[in-house]
C-alpha positions as CSV (number, residue, x, y, z in Angstrom):
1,X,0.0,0.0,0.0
2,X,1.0,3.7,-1.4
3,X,1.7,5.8,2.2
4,X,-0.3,9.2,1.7
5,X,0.4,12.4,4.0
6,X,-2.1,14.9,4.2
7,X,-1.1,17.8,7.0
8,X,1.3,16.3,8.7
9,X,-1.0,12.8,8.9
10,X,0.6,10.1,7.2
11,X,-1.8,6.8,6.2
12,X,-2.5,4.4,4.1
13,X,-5.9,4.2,1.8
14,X,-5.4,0.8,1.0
15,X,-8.4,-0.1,-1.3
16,X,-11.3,1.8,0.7
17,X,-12.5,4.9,-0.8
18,X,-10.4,8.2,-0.4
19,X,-10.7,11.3,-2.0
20,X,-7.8,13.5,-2.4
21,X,-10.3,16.4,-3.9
22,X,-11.8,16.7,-0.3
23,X,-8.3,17.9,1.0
24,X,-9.8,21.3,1.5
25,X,-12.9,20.2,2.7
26,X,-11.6,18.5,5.3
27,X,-9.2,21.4,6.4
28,X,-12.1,23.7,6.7
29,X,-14.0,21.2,8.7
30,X,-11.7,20.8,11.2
31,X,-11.6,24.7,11.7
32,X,-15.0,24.6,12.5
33,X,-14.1,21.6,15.1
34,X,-11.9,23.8,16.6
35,X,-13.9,26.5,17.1
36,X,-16.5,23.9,19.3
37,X,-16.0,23.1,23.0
38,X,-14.7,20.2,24.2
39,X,-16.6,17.4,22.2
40,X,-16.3,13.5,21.9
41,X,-16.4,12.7,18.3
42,X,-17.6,9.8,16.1
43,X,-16.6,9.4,12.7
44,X,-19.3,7.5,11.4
45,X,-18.0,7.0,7.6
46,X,-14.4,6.8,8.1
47,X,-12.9,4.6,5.3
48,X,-9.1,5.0,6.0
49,X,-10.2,7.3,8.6
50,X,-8.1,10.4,7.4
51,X,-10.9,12.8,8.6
52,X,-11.1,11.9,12.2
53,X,-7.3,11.4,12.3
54,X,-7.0,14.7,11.4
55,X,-9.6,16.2,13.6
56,X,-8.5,14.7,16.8
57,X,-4.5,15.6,16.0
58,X,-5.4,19.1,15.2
59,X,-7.9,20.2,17.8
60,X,-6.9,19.8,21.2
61,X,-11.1,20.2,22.4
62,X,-11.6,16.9,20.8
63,X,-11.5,14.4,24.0
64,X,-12.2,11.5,22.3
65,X,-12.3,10.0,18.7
66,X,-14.3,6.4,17.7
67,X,-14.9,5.8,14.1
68,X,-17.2,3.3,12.2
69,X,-17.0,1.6,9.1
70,X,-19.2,-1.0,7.1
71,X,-15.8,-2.4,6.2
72,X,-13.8,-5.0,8.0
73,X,-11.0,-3.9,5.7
74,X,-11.7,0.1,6.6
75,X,-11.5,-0.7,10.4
76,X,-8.2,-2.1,10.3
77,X,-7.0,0.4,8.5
78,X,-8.0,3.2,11.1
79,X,-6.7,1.3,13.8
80,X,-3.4,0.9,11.9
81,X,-3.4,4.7,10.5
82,X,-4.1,5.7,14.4
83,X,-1.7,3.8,15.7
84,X,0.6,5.0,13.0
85,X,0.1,8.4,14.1
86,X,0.2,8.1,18.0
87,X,-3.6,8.9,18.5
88,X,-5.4,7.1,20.6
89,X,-9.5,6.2,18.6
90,X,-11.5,3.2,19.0
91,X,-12.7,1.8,15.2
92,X,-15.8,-0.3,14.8
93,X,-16.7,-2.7,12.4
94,X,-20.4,-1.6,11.7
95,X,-23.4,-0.3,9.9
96,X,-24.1,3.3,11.1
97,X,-27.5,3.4,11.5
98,X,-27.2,0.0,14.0
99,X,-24.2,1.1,15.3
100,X,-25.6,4.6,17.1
101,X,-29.0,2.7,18.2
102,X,-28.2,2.3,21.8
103,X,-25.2,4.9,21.5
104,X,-27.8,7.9,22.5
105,X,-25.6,10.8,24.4
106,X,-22.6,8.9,23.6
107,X,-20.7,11.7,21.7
108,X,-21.2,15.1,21.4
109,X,-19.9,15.7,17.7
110,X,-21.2,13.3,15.0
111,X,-19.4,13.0,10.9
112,X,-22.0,11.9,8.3
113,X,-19.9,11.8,5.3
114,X,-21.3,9.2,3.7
115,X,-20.9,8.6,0.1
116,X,-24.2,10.0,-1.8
117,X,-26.8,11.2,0.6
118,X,-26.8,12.0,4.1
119,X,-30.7,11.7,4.1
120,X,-31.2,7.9,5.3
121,X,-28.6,8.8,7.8
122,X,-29.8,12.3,9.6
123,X,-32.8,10.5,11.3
124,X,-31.0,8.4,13.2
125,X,-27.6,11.0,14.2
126,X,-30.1,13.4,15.5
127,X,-32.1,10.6,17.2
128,X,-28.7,10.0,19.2
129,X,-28.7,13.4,20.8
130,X,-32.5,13.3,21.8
131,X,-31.5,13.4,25.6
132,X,-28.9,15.9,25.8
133,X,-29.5,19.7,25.7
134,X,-27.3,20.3,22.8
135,X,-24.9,18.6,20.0
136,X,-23.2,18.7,17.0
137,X,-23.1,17.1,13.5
138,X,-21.3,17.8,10.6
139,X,-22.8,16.7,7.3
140,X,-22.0,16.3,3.6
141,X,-24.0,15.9,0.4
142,X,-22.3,14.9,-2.8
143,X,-25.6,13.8,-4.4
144,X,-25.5,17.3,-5.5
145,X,-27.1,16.5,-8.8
146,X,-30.1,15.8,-7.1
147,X,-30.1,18.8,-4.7
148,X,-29.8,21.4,-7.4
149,X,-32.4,20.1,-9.5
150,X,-30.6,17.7,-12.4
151,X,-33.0,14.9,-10.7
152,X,-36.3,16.5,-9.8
153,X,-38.1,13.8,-8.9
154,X,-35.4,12.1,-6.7
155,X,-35.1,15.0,-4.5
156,X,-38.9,15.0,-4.3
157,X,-38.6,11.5,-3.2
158,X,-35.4,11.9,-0.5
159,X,-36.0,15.7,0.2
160,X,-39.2,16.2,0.0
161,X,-38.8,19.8,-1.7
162,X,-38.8,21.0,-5.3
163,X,-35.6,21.9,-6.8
164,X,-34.4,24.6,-8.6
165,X,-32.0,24.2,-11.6
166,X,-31.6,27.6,-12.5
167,X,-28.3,29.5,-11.7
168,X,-28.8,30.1,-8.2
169,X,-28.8,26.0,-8.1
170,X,-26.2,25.5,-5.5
171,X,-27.6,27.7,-2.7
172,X,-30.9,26.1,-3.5
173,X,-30.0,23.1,-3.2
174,X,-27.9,23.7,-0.3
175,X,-31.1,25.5,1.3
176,X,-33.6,21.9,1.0
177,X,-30.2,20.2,2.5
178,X,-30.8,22.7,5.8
179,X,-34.7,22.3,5.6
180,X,-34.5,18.8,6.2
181,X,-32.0,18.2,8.5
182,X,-34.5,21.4,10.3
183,X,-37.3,19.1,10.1
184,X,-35.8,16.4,11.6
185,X,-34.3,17.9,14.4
186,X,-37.9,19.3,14.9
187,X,-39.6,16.0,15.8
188,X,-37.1,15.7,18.6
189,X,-37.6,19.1,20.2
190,X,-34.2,20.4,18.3
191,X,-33.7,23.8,17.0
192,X,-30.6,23.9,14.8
193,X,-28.1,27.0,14.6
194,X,-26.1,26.8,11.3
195,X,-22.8,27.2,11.8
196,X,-21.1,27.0,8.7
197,X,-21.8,26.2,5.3
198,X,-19.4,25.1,2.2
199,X,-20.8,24.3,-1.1
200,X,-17.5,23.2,-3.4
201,X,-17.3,21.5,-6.4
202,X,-19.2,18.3,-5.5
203,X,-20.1,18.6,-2.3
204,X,-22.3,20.5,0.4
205,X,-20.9,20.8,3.8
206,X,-22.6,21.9,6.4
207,X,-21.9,22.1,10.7
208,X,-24.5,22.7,12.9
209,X,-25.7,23.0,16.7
210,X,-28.9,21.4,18.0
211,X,-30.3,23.2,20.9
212,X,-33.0,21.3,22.9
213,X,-36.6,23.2,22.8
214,X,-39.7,22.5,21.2
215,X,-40.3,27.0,20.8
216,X,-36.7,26.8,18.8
217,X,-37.8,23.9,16.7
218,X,-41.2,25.8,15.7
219,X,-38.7,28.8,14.9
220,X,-36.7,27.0,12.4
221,X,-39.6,25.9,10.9
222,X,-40.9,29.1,10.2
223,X,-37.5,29.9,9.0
224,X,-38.4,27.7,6.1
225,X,-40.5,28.8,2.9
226,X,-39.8,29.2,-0.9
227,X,-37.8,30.2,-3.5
228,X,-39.6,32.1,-6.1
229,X,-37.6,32.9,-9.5
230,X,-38.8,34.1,-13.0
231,X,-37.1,33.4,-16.0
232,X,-38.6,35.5,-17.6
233,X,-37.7,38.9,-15.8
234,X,-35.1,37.1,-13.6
235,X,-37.2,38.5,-10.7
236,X,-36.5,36.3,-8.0
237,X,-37.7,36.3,-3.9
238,X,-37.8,34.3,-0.8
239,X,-41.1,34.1,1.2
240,X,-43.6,31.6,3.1
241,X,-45.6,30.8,-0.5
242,X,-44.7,29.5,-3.6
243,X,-46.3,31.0,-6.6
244,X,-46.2,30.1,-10.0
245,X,-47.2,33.7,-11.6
246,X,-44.6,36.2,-11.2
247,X,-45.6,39.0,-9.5
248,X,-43.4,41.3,-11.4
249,X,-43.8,40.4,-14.8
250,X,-47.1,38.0,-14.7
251,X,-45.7,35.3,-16.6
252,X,-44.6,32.0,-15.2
253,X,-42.1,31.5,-13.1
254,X,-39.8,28.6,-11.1
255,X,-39.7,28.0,-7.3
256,X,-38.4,25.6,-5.2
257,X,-38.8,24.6,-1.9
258,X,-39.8,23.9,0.9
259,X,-36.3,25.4,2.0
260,X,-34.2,26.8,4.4
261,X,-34.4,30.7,4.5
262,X,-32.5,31.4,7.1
263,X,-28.7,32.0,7.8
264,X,-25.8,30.0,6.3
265,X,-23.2,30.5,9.1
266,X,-22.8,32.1,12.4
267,X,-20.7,35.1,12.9
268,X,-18.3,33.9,15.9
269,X,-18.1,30.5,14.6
270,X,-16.3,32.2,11.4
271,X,-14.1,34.6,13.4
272,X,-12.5,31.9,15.1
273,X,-12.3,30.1,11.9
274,X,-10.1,32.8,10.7
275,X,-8.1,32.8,13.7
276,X,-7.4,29.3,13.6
277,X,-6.4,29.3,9.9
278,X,-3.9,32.3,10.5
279,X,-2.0,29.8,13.2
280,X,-1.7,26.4,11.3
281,X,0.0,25.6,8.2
282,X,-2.6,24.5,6.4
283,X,-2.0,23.9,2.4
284,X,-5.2,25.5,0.9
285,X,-4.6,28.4,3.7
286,X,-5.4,31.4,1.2
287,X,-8.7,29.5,-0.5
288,X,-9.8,28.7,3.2
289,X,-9.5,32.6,4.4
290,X,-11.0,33.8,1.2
291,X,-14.0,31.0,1.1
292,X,-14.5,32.0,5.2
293,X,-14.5,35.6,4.4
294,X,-17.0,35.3,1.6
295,X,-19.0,33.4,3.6
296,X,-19.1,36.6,6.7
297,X,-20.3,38.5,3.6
298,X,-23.2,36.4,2.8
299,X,-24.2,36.7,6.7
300,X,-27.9,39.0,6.6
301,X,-28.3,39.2,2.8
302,X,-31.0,37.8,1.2
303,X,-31.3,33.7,0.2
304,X,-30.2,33.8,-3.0
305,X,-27.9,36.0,-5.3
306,X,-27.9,37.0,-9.4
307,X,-25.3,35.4,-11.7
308,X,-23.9,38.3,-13.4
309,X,-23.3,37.2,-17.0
310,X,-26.4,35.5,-17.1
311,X,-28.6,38.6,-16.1
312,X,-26.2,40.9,-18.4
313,X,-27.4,38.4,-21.3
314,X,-30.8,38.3,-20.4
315,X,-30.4,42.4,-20.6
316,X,-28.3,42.7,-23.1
317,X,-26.0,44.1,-21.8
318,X,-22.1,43.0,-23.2
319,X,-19.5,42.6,-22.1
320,X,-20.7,42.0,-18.5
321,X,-18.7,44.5,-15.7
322,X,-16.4,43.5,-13.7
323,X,-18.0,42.2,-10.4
324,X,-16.0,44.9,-8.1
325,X,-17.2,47.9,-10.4
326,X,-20.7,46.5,-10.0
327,X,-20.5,46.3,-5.9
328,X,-19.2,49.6,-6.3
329,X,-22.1,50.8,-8.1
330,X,-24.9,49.1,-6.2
331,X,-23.1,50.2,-2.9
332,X,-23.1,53.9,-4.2
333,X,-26.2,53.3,-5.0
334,X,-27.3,52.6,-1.2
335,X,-27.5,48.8,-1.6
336,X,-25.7,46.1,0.2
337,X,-23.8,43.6,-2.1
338,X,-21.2,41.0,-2.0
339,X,-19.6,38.2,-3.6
340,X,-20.8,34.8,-2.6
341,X,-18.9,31.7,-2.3
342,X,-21.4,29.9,-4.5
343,X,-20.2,31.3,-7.4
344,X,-17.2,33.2,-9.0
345,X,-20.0,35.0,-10.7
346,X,-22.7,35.7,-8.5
347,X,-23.5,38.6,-6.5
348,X,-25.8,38.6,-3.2
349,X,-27.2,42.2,-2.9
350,X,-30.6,43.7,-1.6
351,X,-31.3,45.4,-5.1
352,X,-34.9,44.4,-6.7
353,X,-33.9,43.0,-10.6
354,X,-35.3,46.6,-11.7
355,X,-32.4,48.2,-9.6
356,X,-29.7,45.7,-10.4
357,X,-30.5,46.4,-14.4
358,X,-29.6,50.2,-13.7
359,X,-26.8,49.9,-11.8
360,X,-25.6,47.1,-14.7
361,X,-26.6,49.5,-17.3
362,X,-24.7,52.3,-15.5
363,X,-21.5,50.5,-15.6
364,X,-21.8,50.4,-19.2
């Protein structure tokens, strides 16, 4: 077997699945461990187990560290890749959803990184923190493709919302990924506080907090609605209804939901993000500060943004500005706008389609 290192953890894949893409993904995540109090964590997915490895090495609040794999084959391998390392984990040979039946209050930070779909997972891993007060999970989505709307009816079916596979895809689909892990945590007297969010390439990531009370359950769940976007006008909006007339233009338009509507990521838990990153030596240092500091930027703006060239073509408007000379323009204007981390391309501002055209045709 090939020995891998990946920040400063050196381990073997052997023939269970590992992902080299999810480097950064896995850098970032263990900045938002960091940033948690003093947690026992169970790496429910853990393959060679490079992801708990790393989180209990680099975060001196993480007490404990078990993993779990399907896998006889996987097991082994994080017992050897621990041992290799000098951290001390337990590894279980087991399905997930049998394993953590019985487990309830056992840990206080849970990793669903399972490949495809959290969905028949999330039951369960909140389940486990029904008796507790609060806990953590940390979740990702690579059935992406279904989130954002290439496979309608299968995220009908897993989801229960309505995609949207327009260009504001990613944070839509990112938005049904909070609504039903909302849900759920609602049946068991949960309200969730997003922590931080990360949609990259092929994946959704997303940490959270589940705080015990039935009132905080009912206000996440009126944090949920719908997505309304015409593409037509390219009017778009975020309310408790879905409507297929748009009220701007009267002709038909797109939504999606039910979705999340409320915040993406919490304001101290991204500070300390940023601290963290400016003391370790991580390799995709300058992508995670600029991803974290998009994401501060996103904080209080409105659930979705516009994809510049694509509302430049639909006004014909060529060549499209530059993003900055647009945030300029709309900040001039008296708007908020950013950049988003969803897309090189997008901007999240609090200008109606109406205002946005003027400011685009200003720049001209």
């Amino acid at each position: 077997m090939a020995e891998l290192q990946e920040e400063g953890i050196s381990f073997d894949a052997g023939k269970e699945f590992y992902n080299p893409h999810m480097h950064l993904c896995r850098s970032f995540s263990s900045l938002v461990v960091g940033t948690l109090p003093e947690v026992k964590v169970l790496d429910a997915f853990s393959a060679s187990g490079i992801r708990g490895l790393r989180y209990a090495k680099e975060n001196p609040n993480v007490s404990s560290l078990e993993m779990v794999d399907v896998s006889a084959d996987a097991v082994a391998l994080c017992r050897q890749n621990a041992e290799r390392n000098g951290i001390k984990a337990k590894a279980h040979e087991a399905e997930f959803n049998k394993f953590i039946i019985g487990k309830e209050g056992d840990y206080d930070l849970l990793e669903i990184d399972p490949f495809g779909s959290p969905a028949p997972y999330s039951y369960n891993a909140i389940r486990s923190f029904r008796f507790k007060k609060e806990g953590f999970l940390s979740i990702t989505a690579t059935d992406t493709a279904v989130l954002c709307g290439a496979h309608a009816n299968a995220c009908m079916r897993i989801y229960h919302s309505v995609p949207l596979h327009e260009e504001i895809y990613h944070e839509a689909g990112v938005r049904i990924l909070w609504k039903c892990i909302a849900h759920i945590a609602g049946e068991f007297d949960f309200g969730i506080v997003p922590l931080a969010t990360f949609s990259h390439r092929h994946f959704f990531k997303l940490f959270l907090k589940l705080e015990k009370g039935a009132e905080k359950g009912v206000k996440c769940f009126r944090k949920t609605g719908y997505l309304i976007l015409c593409p037509h006008c390219r009017y778009r909006h975020g309310g408790e209804v879905a409507s297929e007339i748009c009220p701007k233009c009267g002709k038909k338009a797109k939504w999606a939901g039910p979705l999340w509507l409320g915040e993406l990521h919490e304001p101290k838990t991204l500070e300390k993000m940023l601290a963290l990153n400016a003391e370790r030596n991580y390799s995709h240092k300058e992508k995670l500060d600029k991803e974290i500091k998009l994401m501060q930027g996103e904080i209080g703006m409105p659930p979705y943004f516009f994809n510049i060239h694509s509302t430049c073509g639909h006004l014909d408007i060529q060549p499209p500005p530059k993003t900055e000379v647009l945030l300029e323009k709309l900040r001039g204007e008296g708007f908020r706008a950013v950049r988003t981390h969803f897309s090189p391309i997008g901007v999240k501002t609090d200008a109606d389609i109406c205002s946005l055209a003027k400011s685009l045709q200003a720049t001209k």
